[in-house]
RODREN-82672 format. One record per residue: x, y, z of N, C-alpha, C in turn; residue in three letters. Coordinates in steps of 0.05 Angstrom, whole numbers, padded with zeros to 5 digits, always signed. Example, Ala and Ser with C-alpha at 12.3 -4.5 7.8 and 13.67 -1.06 7.14 Angstrom:
// RODREN-82672
+00264-00114+00156+00246-00090+00156+00264-00066+00156ala/+00257-00045+00142+00273-00021+00143+00258+00001+00157ser/
This chain:
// RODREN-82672
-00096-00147+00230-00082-00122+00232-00099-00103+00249unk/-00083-00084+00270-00091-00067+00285-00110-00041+00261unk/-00138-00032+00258-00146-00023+00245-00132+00005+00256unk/-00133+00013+00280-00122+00043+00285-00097+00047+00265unk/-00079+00021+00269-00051+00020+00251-00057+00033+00215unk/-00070+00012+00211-00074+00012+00181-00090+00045+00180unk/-00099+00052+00196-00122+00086+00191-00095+00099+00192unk/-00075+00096+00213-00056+00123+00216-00038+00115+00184unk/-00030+00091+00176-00012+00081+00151-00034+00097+00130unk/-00063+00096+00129-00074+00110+00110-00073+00140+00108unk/-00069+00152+00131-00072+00179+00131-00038+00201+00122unk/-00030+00176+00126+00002+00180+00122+00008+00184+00091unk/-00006+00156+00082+00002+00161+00045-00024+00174+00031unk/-00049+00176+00042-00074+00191+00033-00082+00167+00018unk/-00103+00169+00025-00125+00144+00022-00135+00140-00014unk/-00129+00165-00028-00131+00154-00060-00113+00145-00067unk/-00081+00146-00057-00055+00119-00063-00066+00105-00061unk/-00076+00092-00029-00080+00066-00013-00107+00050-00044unk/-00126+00071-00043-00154+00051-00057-00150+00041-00082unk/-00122+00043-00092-00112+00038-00123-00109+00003-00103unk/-00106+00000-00087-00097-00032-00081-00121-00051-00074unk/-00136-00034-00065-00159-00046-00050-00185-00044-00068unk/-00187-00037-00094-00202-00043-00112-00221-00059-00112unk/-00217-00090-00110-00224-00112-00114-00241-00124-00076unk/-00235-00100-00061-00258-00106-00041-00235-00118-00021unk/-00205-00114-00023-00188-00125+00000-00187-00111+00028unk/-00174-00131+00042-00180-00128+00064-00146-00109+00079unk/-00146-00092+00100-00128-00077+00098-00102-00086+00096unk/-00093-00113+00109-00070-00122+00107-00066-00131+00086unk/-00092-00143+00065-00066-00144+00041-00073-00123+00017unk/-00081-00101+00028-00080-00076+00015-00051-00068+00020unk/-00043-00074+00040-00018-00061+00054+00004-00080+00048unk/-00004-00103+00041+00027-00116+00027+00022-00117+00006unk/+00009-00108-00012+00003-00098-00051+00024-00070-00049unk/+00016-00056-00023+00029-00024-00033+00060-00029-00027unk/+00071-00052-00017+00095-00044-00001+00099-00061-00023unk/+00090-00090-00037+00105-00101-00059+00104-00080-00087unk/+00094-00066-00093+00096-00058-00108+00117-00028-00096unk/+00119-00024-00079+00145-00002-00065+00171-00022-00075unk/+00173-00035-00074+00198-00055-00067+00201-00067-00102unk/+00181-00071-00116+00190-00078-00145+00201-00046-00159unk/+00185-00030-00139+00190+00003-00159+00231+00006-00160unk/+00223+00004-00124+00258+00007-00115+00274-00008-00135unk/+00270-00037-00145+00291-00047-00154+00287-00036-00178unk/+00273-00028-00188+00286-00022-00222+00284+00003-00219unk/+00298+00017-00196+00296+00040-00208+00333+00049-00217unk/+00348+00030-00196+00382+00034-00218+00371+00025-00248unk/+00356+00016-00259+00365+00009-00288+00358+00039-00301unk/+00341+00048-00284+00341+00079-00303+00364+00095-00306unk/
């Protein structure tokens, strides 16, 4: 992954969202498909509310 990419995607959601993913010492791309899978499990349950 383009690091400039992943810096402007961090500055976008602010970097204490992003470090809830990257905990464990990951690397940006799959920091960045943790935040979007967990975007995408939020979306679906959110009709059951």
């Amino acid at each position: 992954m383009n690091p400039a990419f992943f810096q402007s995607i961090e500055s976008i959601l602010h970097t204490e969202r992003i470090d809830a993913y990257r905990q464990d010492g990951a690397g940006p791309s799959v920091t960045l498909a943790r935040y979007l899978l967990n975007l995408a499990l939020s979306e679906s349950l959110y009709p059951a509310l």
